[in-house]
N, CA, C and O atoms as CSV, one atom per row, in Angstrom:
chain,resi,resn,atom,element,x,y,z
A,1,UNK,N,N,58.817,10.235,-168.558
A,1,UNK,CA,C,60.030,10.573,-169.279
A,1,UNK,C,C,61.020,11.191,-168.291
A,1,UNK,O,O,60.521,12.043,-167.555
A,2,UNK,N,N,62.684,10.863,-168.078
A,2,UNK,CA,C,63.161,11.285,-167.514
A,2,UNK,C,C,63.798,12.900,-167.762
A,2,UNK,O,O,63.707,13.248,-168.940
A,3,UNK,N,N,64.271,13.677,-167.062
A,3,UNK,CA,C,65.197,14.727,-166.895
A,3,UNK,C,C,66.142,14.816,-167.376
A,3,UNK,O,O,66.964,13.900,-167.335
A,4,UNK,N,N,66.374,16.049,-168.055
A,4,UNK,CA,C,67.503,16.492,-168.441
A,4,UNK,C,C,68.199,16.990,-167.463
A,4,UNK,O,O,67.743,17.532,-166.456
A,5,UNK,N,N,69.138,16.846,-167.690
A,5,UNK,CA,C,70.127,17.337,-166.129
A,5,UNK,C,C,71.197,18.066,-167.243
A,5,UNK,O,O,71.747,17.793,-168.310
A,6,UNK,N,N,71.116,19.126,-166.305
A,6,UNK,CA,C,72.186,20.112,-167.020
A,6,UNK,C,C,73.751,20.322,-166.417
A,6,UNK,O,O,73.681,20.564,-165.212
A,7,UNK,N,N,75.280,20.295,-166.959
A,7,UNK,CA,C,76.159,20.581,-166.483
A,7,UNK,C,C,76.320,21.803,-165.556
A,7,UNK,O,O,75.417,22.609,-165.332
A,8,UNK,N,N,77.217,21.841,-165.187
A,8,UNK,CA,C,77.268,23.197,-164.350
A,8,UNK,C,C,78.002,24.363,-165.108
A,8,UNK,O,O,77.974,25.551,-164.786
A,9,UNK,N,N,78.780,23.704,-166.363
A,9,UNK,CA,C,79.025,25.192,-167.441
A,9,UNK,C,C,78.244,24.801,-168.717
A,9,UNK,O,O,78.694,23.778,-169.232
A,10,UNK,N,N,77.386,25.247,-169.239
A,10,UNK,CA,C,76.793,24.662,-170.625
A,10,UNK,C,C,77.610,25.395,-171.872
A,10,UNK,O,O,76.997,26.148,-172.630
A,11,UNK,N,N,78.874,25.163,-172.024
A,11,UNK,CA,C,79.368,25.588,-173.269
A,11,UNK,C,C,78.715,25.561,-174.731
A,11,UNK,O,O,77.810,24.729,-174.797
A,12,UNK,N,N,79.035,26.526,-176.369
A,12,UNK,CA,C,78.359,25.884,-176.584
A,12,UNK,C,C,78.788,24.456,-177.397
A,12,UNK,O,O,78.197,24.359,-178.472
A,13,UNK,N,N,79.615,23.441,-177.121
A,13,UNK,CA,C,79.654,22.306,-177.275
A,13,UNK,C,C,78.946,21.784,-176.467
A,13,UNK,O,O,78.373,20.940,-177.157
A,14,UNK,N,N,78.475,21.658,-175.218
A,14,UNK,CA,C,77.880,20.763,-174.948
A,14,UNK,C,C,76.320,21.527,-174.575
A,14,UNK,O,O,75.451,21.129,-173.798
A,15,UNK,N,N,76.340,22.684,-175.387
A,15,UNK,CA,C,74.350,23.080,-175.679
A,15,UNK,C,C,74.305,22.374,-177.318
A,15,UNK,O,O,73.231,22.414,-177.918
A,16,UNK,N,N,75.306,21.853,-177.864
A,16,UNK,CA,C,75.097,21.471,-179.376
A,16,UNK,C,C,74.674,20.085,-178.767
A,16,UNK,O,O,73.789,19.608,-179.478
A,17,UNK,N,N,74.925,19.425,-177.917
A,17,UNK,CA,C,74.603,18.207,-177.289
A,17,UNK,C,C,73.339,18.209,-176.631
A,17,UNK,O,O,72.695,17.160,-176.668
A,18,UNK,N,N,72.866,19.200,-176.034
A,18,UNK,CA,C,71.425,19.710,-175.517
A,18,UNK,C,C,70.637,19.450,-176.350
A,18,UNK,O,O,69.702,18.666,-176.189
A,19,UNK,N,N,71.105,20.592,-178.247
A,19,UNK,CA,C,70.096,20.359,-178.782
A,19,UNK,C,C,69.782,18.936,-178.903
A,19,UNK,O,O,68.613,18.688,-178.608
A,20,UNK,N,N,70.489,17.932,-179.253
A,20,UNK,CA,C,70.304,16.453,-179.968
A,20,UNK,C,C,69.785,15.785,-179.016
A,20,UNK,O,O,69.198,14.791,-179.444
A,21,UNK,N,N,69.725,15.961,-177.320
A,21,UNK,CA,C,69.443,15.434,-176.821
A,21,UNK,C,C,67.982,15.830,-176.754
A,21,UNK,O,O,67.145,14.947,-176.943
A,22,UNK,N,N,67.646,16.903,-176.537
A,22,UNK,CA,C,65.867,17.537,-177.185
A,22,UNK,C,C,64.988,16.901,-178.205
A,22,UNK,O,O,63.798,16.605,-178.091
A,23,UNK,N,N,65.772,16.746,-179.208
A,23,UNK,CA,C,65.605,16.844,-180.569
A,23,UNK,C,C,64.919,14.969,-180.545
A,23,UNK,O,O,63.953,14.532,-181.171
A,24,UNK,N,N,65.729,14.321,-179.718
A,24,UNK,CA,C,65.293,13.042,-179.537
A,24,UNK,C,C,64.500,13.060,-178.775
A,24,UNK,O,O,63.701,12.210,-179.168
A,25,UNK,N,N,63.950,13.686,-177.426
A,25,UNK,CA,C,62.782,13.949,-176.718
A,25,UNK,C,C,61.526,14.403,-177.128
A,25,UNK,O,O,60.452,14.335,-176.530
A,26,UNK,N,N,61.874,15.017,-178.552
A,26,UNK,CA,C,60.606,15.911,-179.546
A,26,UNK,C,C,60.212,14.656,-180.787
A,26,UNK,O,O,59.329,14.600,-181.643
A,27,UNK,N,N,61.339,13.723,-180.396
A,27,UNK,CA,C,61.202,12.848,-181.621
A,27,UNK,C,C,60.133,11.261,-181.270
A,27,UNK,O,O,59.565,10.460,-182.012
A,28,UNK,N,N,60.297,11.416,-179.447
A,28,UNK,CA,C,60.050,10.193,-178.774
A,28,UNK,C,C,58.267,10.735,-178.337
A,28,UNK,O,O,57.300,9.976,-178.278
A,29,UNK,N,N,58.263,11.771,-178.162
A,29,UNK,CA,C,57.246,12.499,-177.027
A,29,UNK,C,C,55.599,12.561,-177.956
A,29,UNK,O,O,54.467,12.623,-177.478
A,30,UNK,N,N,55.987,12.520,-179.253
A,30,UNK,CA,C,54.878,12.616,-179.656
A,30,UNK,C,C,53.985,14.202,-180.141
A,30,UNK,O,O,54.632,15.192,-180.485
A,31,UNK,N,N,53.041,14.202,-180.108
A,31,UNK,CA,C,51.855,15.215,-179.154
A,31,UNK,C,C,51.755,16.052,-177.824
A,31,UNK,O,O,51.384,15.425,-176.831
A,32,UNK,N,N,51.997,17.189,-177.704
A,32,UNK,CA,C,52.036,17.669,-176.302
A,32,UNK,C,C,53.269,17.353,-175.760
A,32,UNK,O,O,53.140,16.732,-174.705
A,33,UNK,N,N,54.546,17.570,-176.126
A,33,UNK,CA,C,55.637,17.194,-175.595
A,33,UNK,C,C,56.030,17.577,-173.784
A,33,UNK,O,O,56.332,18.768,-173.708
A,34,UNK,N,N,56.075,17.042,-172.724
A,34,UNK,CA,C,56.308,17.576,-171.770
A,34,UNK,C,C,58.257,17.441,-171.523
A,34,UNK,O,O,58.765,16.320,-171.566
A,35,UNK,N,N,58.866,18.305,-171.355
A,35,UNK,CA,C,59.996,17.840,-171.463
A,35,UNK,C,C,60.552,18.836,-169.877
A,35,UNK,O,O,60.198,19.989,-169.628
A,36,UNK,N,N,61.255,18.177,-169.222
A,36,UNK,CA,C,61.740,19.077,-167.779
A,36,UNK,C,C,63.347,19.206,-167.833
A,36,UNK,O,O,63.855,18.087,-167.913
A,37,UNK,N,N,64.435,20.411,-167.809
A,37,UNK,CA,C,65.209,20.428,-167.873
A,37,UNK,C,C,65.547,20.936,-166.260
A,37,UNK,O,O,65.140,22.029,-165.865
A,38,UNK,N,N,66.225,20.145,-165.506
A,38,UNK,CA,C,66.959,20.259,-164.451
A,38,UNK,C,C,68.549,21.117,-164.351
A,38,UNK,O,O,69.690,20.715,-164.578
A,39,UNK,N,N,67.951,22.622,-163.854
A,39,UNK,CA,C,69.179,23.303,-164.109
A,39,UNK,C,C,69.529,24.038,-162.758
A,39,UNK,O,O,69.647,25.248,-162.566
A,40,UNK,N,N,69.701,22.700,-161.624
A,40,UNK,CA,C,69.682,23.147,-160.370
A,40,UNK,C,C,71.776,23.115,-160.157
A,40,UNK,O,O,72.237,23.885,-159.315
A,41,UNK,N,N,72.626,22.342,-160.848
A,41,UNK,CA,C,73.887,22.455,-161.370
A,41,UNK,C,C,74.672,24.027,-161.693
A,41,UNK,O,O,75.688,24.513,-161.196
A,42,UNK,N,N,73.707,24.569,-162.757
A,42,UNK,CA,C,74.201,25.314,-163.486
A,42,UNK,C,C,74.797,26.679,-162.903
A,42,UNK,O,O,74.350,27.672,-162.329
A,43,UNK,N,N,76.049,26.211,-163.352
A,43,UNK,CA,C,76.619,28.040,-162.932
A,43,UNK,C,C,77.031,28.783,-164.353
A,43,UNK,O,O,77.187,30.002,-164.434
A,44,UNK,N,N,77.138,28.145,-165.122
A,44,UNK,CA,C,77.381,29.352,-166.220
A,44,UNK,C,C,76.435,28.591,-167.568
A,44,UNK,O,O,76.297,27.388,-167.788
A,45,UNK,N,N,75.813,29.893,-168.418
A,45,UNK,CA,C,74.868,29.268,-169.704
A,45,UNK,C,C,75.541,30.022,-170.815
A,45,UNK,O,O,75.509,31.252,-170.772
A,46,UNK,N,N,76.249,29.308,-171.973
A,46,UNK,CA,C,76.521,30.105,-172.786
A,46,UNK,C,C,75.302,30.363,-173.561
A,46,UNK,O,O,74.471,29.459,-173.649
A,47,UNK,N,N,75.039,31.835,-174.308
A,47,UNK,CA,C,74.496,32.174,-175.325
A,47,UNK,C,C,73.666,31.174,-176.224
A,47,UNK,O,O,72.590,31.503,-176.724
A,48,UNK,N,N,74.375,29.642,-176.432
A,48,UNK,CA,C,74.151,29.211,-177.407
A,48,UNK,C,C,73.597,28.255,-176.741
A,48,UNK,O,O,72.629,27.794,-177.346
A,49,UNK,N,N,73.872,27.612,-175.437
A,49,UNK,CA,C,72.976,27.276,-174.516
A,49,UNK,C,C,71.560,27.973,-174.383
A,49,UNK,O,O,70.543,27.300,-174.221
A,50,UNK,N,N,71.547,29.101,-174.444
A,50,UNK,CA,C,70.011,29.737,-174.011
A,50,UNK,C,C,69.333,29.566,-175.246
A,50,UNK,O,O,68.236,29.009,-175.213
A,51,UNK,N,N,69.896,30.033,-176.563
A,51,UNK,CA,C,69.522,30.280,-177.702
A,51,UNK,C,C,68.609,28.705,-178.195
A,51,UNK,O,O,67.686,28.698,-179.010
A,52,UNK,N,N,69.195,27.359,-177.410
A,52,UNK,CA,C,68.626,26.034,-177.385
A,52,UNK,C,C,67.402,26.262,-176.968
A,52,UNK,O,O,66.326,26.475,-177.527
A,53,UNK,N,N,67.829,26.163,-175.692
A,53,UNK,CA,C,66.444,26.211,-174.739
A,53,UNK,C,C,65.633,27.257,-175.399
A,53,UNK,O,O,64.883,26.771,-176.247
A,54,UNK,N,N,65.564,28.284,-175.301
A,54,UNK,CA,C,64.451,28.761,-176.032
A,54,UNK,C,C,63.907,28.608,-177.541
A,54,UNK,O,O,63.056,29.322,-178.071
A,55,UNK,N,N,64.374,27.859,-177.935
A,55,UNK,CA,C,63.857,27.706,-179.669
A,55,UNK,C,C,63.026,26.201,-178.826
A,55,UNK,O,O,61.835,26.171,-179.134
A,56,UNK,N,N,63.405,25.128,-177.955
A,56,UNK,CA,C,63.076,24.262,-177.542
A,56,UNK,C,C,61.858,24.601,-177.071
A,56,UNK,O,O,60.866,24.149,-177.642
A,57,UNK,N,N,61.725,25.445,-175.962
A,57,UNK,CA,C,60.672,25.726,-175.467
A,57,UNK,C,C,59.956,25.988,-176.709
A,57,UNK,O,O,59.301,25.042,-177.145
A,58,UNK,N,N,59.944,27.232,-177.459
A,58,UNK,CA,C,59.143,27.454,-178.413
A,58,UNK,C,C,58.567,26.282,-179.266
A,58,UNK,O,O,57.361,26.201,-179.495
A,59,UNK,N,N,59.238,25.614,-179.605
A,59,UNK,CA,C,58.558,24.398,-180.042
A,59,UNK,C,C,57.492,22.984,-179.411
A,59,UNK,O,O,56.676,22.265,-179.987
A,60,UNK,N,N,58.073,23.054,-177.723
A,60,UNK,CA,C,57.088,21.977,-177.114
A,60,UNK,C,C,56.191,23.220,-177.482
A,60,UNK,O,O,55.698,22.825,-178.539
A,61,UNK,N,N,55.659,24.519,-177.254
A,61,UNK,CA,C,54.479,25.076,-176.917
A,61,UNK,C,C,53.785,24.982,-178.479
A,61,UNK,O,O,52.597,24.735,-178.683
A,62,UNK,N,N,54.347,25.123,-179.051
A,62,UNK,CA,C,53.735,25.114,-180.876
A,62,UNK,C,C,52.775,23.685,-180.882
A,62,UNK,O,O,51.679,23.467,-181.399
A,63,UNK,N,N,53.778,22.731,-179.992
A,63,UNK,CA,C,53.280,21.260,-180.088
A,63,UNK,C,C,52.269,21.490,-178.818
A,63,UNK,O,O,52.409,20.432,-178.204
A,64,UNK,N,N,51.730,21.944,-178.396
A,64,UNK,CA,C,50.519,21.810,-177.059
A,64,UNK,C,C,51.679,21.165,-176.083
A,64,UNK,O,O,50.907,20.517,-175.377
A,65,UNK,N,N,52.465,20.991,-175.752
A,65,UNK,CA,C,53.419,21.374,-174.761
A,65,UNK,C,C,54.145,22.079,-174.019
A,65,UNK,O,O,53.874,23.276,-173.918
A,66,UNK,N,N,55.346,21.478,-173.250
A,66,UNK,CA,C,55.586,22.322,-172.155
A,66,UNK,C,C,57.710,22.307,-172.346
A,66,UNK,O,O,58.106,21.316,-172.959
A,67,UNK,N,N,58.329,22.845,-172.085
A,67,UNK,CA,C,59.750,22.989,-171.771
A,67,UNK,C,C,59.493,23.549,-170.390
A,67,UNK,O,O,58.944,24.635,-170.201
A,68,UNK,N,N,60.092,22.428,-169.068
A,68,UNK,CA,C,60.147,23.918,-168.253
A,68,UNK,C,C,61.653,23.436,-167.134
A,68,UNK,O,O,61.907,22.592,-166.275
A,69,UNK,N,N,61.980,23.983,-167.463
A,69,UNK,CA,C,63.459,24.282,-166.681
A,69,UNK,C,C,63.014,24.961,-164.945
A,69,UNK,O,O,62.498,25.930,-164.388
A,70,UNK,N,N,63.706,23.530,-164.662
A,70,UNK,CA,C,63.328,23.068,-163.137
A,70,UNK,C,C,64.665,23.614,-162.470
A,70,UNK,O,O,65.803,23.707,-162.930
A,71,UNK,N,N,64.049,23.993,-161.025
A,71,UNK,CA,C,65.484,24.538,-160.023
A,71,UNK,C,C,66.197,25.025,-160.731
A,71,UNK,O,O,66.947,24.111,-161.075
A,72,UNK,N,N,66.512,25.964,-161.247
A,72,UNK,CA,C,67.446,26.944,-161.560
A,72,UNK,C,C,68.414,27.643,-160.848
A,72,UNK,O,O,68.123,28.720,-160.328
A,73,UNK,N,N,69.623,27.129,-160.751
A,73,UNK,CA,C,69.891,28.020,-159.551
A,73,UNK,C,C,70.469,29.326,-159.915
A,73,UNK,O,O,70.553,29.844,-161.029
A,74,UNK,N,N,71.016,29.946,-158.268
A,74,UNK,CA,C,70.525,31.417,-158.449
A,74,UNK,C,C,71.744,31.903,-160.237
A,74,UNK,O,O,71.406,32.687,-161.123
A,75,UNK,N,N,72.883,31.206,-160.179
A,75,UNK,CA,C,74.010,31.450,-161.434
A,75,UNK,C,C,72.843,31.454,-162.814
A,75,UNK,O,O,72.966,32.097,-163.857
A,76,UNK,N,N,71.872,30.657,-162.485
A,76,UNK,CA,C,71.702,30.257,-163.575
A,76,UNK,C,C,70.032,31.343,-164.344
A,76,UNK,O,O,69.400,31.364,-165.401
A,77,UNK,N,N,70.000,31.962,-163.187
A,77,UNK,CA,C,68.711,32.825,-163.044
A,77,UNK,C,C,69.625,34.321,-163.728
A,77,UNK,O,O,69.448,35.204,-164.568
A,78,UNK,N,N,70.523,33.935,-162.862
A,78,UNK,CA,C,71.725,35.405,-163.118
A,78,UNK,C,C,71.823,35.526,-164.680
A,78,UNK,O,O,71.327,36.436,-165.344
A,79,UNK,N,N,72.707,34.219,-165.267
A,79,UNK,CA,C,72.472,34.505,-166.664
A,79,UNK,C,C,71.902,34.368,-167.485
A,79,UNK,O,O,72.309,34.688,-168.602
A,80,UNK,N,N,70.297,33.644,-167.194
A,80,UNK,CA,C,69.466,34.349,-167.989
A,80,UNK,C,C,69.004,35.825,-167.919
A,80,UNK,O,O,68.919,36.435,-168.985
A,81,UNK,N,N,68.736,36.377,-166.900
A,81,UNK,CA,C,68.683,37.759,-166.811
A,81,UNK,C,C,69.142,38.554,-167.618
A,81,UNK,O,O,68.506,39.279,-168.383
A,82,UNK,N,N,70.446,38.450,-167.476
A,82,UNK,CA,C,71.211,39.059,-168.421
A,82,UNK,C,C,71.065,38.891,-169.668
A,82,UNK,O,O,71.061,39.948,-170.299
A,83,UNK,N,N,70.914,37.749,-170.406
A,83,UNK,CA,C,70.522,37.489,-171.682
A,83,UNK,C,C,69.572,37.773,-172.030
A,83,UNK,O,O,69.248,37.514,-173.189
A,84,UNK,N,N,68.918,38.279,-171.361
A,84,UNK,CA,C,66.845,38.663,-171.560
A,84,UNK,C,C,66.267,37.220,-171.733
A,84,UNK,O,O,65.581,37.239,-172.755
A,85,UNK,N,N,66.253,35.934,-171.144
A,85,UNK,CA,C,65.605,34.922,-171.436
A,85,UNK,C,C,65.042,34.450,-170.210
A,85,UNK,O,O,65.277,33.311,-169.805
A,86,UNK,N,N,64.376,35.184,-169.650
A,86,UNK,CA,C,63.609,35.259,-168.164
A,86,UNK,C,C,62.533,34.331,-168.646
A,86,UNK,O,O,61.858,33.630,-167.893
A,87,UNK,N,N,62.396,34.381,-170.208
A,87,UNK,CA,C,60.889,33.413,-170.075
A,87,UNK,C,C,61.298,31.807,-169.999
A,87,UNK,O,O,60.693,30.736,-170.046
A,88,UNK,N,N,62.093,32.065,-169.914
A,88,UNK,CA,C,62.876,29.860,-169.378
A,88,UNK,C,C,62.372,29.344,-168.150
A,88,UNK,O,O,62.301,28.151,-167.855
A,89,UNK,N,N,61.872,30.753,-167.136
A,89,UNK,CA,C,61.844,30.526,-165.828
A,89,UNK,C,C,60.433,31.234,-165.299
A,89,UNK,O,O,60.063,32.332,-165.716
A,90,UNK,N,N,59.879,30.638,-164.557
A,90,UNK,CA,C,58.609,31.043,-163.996
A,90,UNK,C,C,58.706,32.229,-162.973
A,90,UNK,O,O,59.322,32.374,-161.918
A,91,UNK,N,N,57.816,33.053,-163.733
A,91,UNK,CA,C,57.656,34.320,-162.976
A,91,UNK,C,C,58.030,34.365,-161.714
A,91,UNK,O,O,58.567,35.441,-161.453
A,92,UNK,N,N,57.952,33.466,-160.612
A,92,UNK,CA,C,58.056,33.032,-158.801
A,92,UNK,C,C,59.637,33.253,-158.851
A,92,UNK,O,O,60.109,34.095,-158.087
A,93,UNK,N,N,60.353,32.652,-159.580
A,93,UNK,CA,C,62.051,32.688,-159.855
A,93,UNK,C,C,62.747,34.019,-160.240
A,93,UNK,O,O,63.532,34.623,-159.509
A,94,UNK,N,N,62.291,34.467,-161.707
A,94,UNK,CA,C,62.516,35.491,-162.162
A,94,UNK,C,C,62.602,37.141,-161.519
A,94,UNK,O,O,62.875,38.081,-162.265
């Protein structure tokens, strides 16, 4: 399954586009969803951006799966921090 590739501002119009684009990855994936979001782009995450990703994540793991948001760069480490959503990102990053 391919990558999500993330913009470099995730407004939330285009995290409302995140979700649907998930939502069809949760719809295709089955069992054990593995889904990789590429957020080596990203310099800014709105709120409603994070608020995605983590209900996302929460759900591949419900399903014996995985969400895991790949290369993060450092903008994008920054504002999760701030948002308290450090768990998007593997402890090594965080």
């Amino acid at each position: 399954m391919r990558t999500i590739e993330l913009v470099a501002r995730v407004t939330p119009d285009s995290a409302q586009a995140l979700w649907y684009e998930l939502e069809s990855r949760f719809d295709t994936a089955g069992s054990k969803p593995a889904i990789t979001v590429d957020a080596s782009a990203v310099r800014h995450l709105s709120a409603a951006a994070v608020q995605v990703l983590l209900v996302a994540q929460r759900r591949a793991q419900r399903d014996g799966g995985a969400l895991v948001l790949a290369s993060p760069s450092p903008d994008c480490v920054d504002c999760l921090r701030v948002m308290g959503a450090t768990a998007l990102i593997g402890e090594g990053v965080a």
